[in-house]
N, C-alpha and C positions, 0 to 999 in steps of 0.2 A: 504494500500500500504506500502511493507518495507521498513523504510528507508534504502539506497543504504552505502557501506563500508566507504565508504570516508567518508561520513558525521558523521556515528555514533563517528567515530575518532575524528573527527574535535569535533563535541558536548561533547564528552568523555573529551577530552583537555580543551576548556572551562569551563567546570563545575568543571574541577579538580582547576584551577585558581580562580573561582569563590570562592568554599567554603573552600578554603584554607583562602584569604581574609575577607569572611566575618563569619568567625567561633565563632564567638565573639558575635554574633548577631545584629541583626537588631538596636538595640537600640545605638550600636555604643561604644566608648570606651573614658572615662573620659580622660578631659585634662585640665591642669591648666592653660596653656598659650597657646593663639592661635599661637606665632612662635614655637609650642616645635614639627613642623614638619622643621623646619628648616635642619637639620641636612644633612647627604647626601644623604640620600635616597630619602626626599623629597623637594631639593632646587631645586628643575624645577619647583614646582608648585606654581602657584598665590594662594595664602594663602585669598588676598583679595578678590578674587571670589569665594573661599569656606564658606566666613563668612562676608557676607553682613550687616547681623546686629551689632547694637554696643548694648553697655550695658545700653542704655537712650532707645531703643525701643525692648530690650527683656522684649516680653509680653505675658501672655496667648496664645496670638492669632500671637506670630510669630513663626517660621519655626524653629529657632534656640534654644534646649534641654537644662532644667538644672537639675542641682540633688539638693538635701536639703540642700548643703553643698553650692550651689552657684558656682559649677564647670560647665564648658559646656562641651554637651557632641557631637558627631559629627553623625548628620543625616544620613537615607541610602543613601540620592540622594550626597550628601558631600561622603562620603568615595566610593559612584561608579566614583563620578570625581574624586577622587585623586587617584582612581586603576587606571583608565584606562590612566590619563595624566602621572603618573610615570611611568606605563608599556609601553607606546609610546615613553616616553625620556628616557627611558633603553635600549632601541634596538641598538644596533649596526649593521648595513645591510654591511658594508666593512670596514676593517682595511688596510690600507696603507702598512708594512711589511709583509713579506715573505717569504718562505724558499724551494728548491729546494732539494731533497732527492732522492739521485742515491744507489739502494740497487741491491745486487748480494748474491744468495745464492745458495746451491747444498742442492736439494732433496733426500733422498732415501726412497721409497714406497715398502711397500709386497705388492702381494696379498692375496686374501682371506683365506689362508693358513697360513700368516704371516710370512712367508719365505719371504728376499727380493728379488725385481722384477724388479725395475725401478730403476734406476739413472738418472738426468738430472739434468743440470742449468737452473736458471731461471732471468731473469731483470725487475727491473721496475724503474717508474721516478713518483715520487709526488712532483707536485707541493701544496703548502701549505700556505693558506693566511687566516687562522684560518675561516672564513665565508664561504669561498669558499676551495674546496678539489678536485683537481683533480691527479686520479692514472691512471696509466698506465704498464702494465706488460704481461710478458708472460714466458713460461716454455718449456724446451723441453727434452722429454723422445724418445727413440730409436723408438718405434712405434705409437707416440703421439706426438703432438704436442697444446700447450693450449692459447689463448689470452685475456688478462682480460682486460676491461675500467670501472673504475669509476667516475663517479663524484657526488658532495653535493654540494647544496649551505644552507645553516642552521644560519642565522642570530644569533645576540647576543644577551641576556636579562637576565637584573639582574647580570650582569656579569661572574656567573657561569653557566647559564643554553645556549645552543643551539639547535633550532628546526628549521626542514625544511625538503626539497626534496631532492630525485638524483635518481639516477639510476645507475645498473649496466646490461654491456651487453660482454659476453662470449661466444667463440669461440672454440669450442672443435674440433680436425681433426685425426681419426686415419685413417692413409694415406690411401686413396682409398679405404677404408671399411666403416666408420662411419663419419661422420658431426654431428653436434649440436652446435645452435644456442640457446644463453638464456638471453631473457631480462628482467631485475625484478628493474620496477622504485615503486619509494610510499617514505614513511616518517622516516626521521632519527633525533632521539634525542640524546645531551650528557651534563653530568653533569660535569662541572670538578670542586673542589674548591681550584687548582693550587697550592695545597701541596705535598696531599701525595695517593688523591682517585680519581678516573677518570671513567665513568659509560657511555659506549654508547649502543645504541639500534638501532632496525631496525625490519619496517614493511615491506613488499612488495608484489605487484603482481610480479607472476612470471608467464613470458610463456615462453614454452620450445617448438623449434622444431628441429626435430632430421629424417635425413635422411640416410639409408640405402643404400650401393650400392650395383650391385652385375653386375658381367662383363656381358656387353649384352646389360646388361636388364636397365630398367627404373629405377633410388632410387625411394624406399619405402618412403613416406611422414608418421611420426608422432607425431601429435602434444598435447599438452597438458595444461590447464590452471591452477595456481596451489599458491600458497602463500611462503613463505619465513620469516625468521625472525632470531634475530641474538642481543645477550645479549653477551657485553664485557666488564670485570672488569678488571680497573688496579690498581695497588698498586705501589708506591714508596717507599720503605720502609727507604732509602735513596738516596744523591741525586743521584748519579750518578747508581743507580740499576732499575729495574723493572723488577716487576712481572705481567705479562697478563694471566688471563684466561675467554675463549671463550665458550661458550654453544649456538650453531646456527644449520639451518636447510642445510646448505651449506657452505664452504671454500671457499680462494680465487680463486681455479680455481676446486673445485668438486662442481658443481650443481645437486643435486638428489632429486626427489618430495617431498614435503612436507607430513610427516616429519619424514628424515632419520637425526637421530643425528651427531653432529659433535663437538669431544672434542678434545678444544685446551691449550695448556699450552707454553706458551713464558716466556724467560730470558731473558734480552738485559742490557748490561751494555756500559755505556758511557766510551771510551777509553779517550779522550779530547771532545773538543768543537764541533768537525765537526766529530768526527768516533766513530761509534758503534757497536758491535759483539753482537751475541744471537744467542742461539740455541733456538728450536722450535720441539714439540713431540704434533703431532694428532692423531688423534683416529675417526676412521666413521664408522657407522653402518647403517647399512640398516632399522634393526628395532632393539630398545634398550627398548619395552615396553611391550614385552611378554616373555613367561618362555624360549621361542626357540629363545633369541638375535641373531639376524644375522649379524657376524661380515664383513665388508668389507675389510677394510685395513688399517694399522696404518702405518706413514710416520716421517722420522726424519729431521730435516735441520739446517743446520747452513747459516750464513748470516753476512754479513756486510755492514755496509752503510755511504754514506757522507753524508752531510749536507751543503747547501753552501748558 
């Protein structure tokens, strides 16, 4: 029987933690003083339930290692309790702070021709409580109209690292012609280490259903079941600059089956505290992995945003 997607992830994640931990091996890693975990990574842990023995009943026959030199050294069942008790007191599950982000921008899209074709404005509103992420946005073109919802919740650990759920769910309406509906929840991780490098990612189911109208008659129902995913780097190079670039299966409001590419590159520069400008240049293709590229349509935008 196979195992099912979720899981193979979920095991995938584990064993990545695992033998990162214990790469060292089994035998464990010399230590001269039993508080030299003191420090801050490991001052949650009782030190005294990892080392029950003292040095009047280290014997042959007890549980606790030593080398020739008269060092101890720390057993498997010892460093599986100190993974799991510091990776349980590293989690942050909510942060108290907050931040509110009203952003406005103007789109202009070609079509497939790359002549341009669209214009519209677009709004959204993030709320931002670093554990928790919720967006909300939408776009409007003369013969379209778009709606986007996100949300994540990705707890903290180790204090650079974030992993979790969400979902996104999309609202496409070309007026009285086409509908599409697109839900794609599953697993979102990011690395930040609150410098200068910032690393998110994303797995997802995605199902799309998409209905056709046609005057008269009944919409066409078609549906489809389908994956998604979605690698984004940023770079600070300083403070007030950033550079984003995006390599995903879909944009914030183009969902297309997996896997039509989509190249993003963003600028955003911090004007003060609360206000930010950037422009933004994509690129989407339908297919980008054979000799006959099939180009879609590359889009431009500027944008600015508060912060409050």
């Amino acid at each position: 029987m196979k195992m099912p997607v979720f899981k193979r992830i979920v095991t995938a994640i584990f064993l990545f933690f695992f033998i990162c931990f214990y790469s060292q091996g089994e035998e464990g890693v010399e230590i001269e003083d039993k508080n030299a975990f003191s420090g801050s990574n490991f001052s949650v842990f009782p030190l005294s339930a990892a080392f029950e023995t003292t040095e009047s009943s280290a014997s042959p026959d007890s549980n606790q290692i030593k080398d020739e030199t008269g060092s101890e050294k720390i057993t498997f069942k010892e460093k599986n309790a100190i993974f799991w008790t510091n990776l349980l007191n590293s989690i942050n599950f909510y942060s108290r702070d907050y931040s509110l982000i009203f952003q406005n921008g103007l789109t202009l899209e070609s079509g497939t021709d790359g002549k341009p074709q669209h214009l519209g404005p677009d709004f959204s509103i993030t709320f931002d409580q670093k554990e928790i992420l919720i967006f909300g946005g939408m776009r409007f073109f003369q013969e379209s109209f778009d709606l986007t919802h996100e949300w994540i919740y990705w707890p903290t650990f180790f204090e650079n690292h974030q992993l979790g759920t969400g979902a996104i769910f999309h609202y496409y309406d070309m007026y009285r012609l086409f509908r599409e509906f697109d839900f794609l929840p599953g697993l979102y991780y990011r690395y930040d280490n609150h410098r200068w490098f910032k690393f998110t990612g994303s797995l997802l189911y995605f199902r799309k259903d998409a209905y056709i109208d046609f005057s008269g008659e009944n919409a066409i129902h078609i549906g489809n079941n389908n994956l998604a995913t979605k690698f984004s780097f940023e770079i600070r190079p300083v403070n007030k600059f950033q550079i984003s670039l995006d390599f995903s299966s879909y944009s914030l409001y183009r969902y297309m089956l997996f896997f039509a590419p989509d190249l993003n590159l963003k600028f955003s520069l911090n004007l003060s505290k609360n206000f930010t400008t950037g422009l933004e240049f994509d690129v989407q293709y339908v297919d980008l992995f054979t000799l006959s590229a099939n180009f879609n349509c590359i889009s431009f935008r500027s944008f600015v945003s508060m912060e409050i």
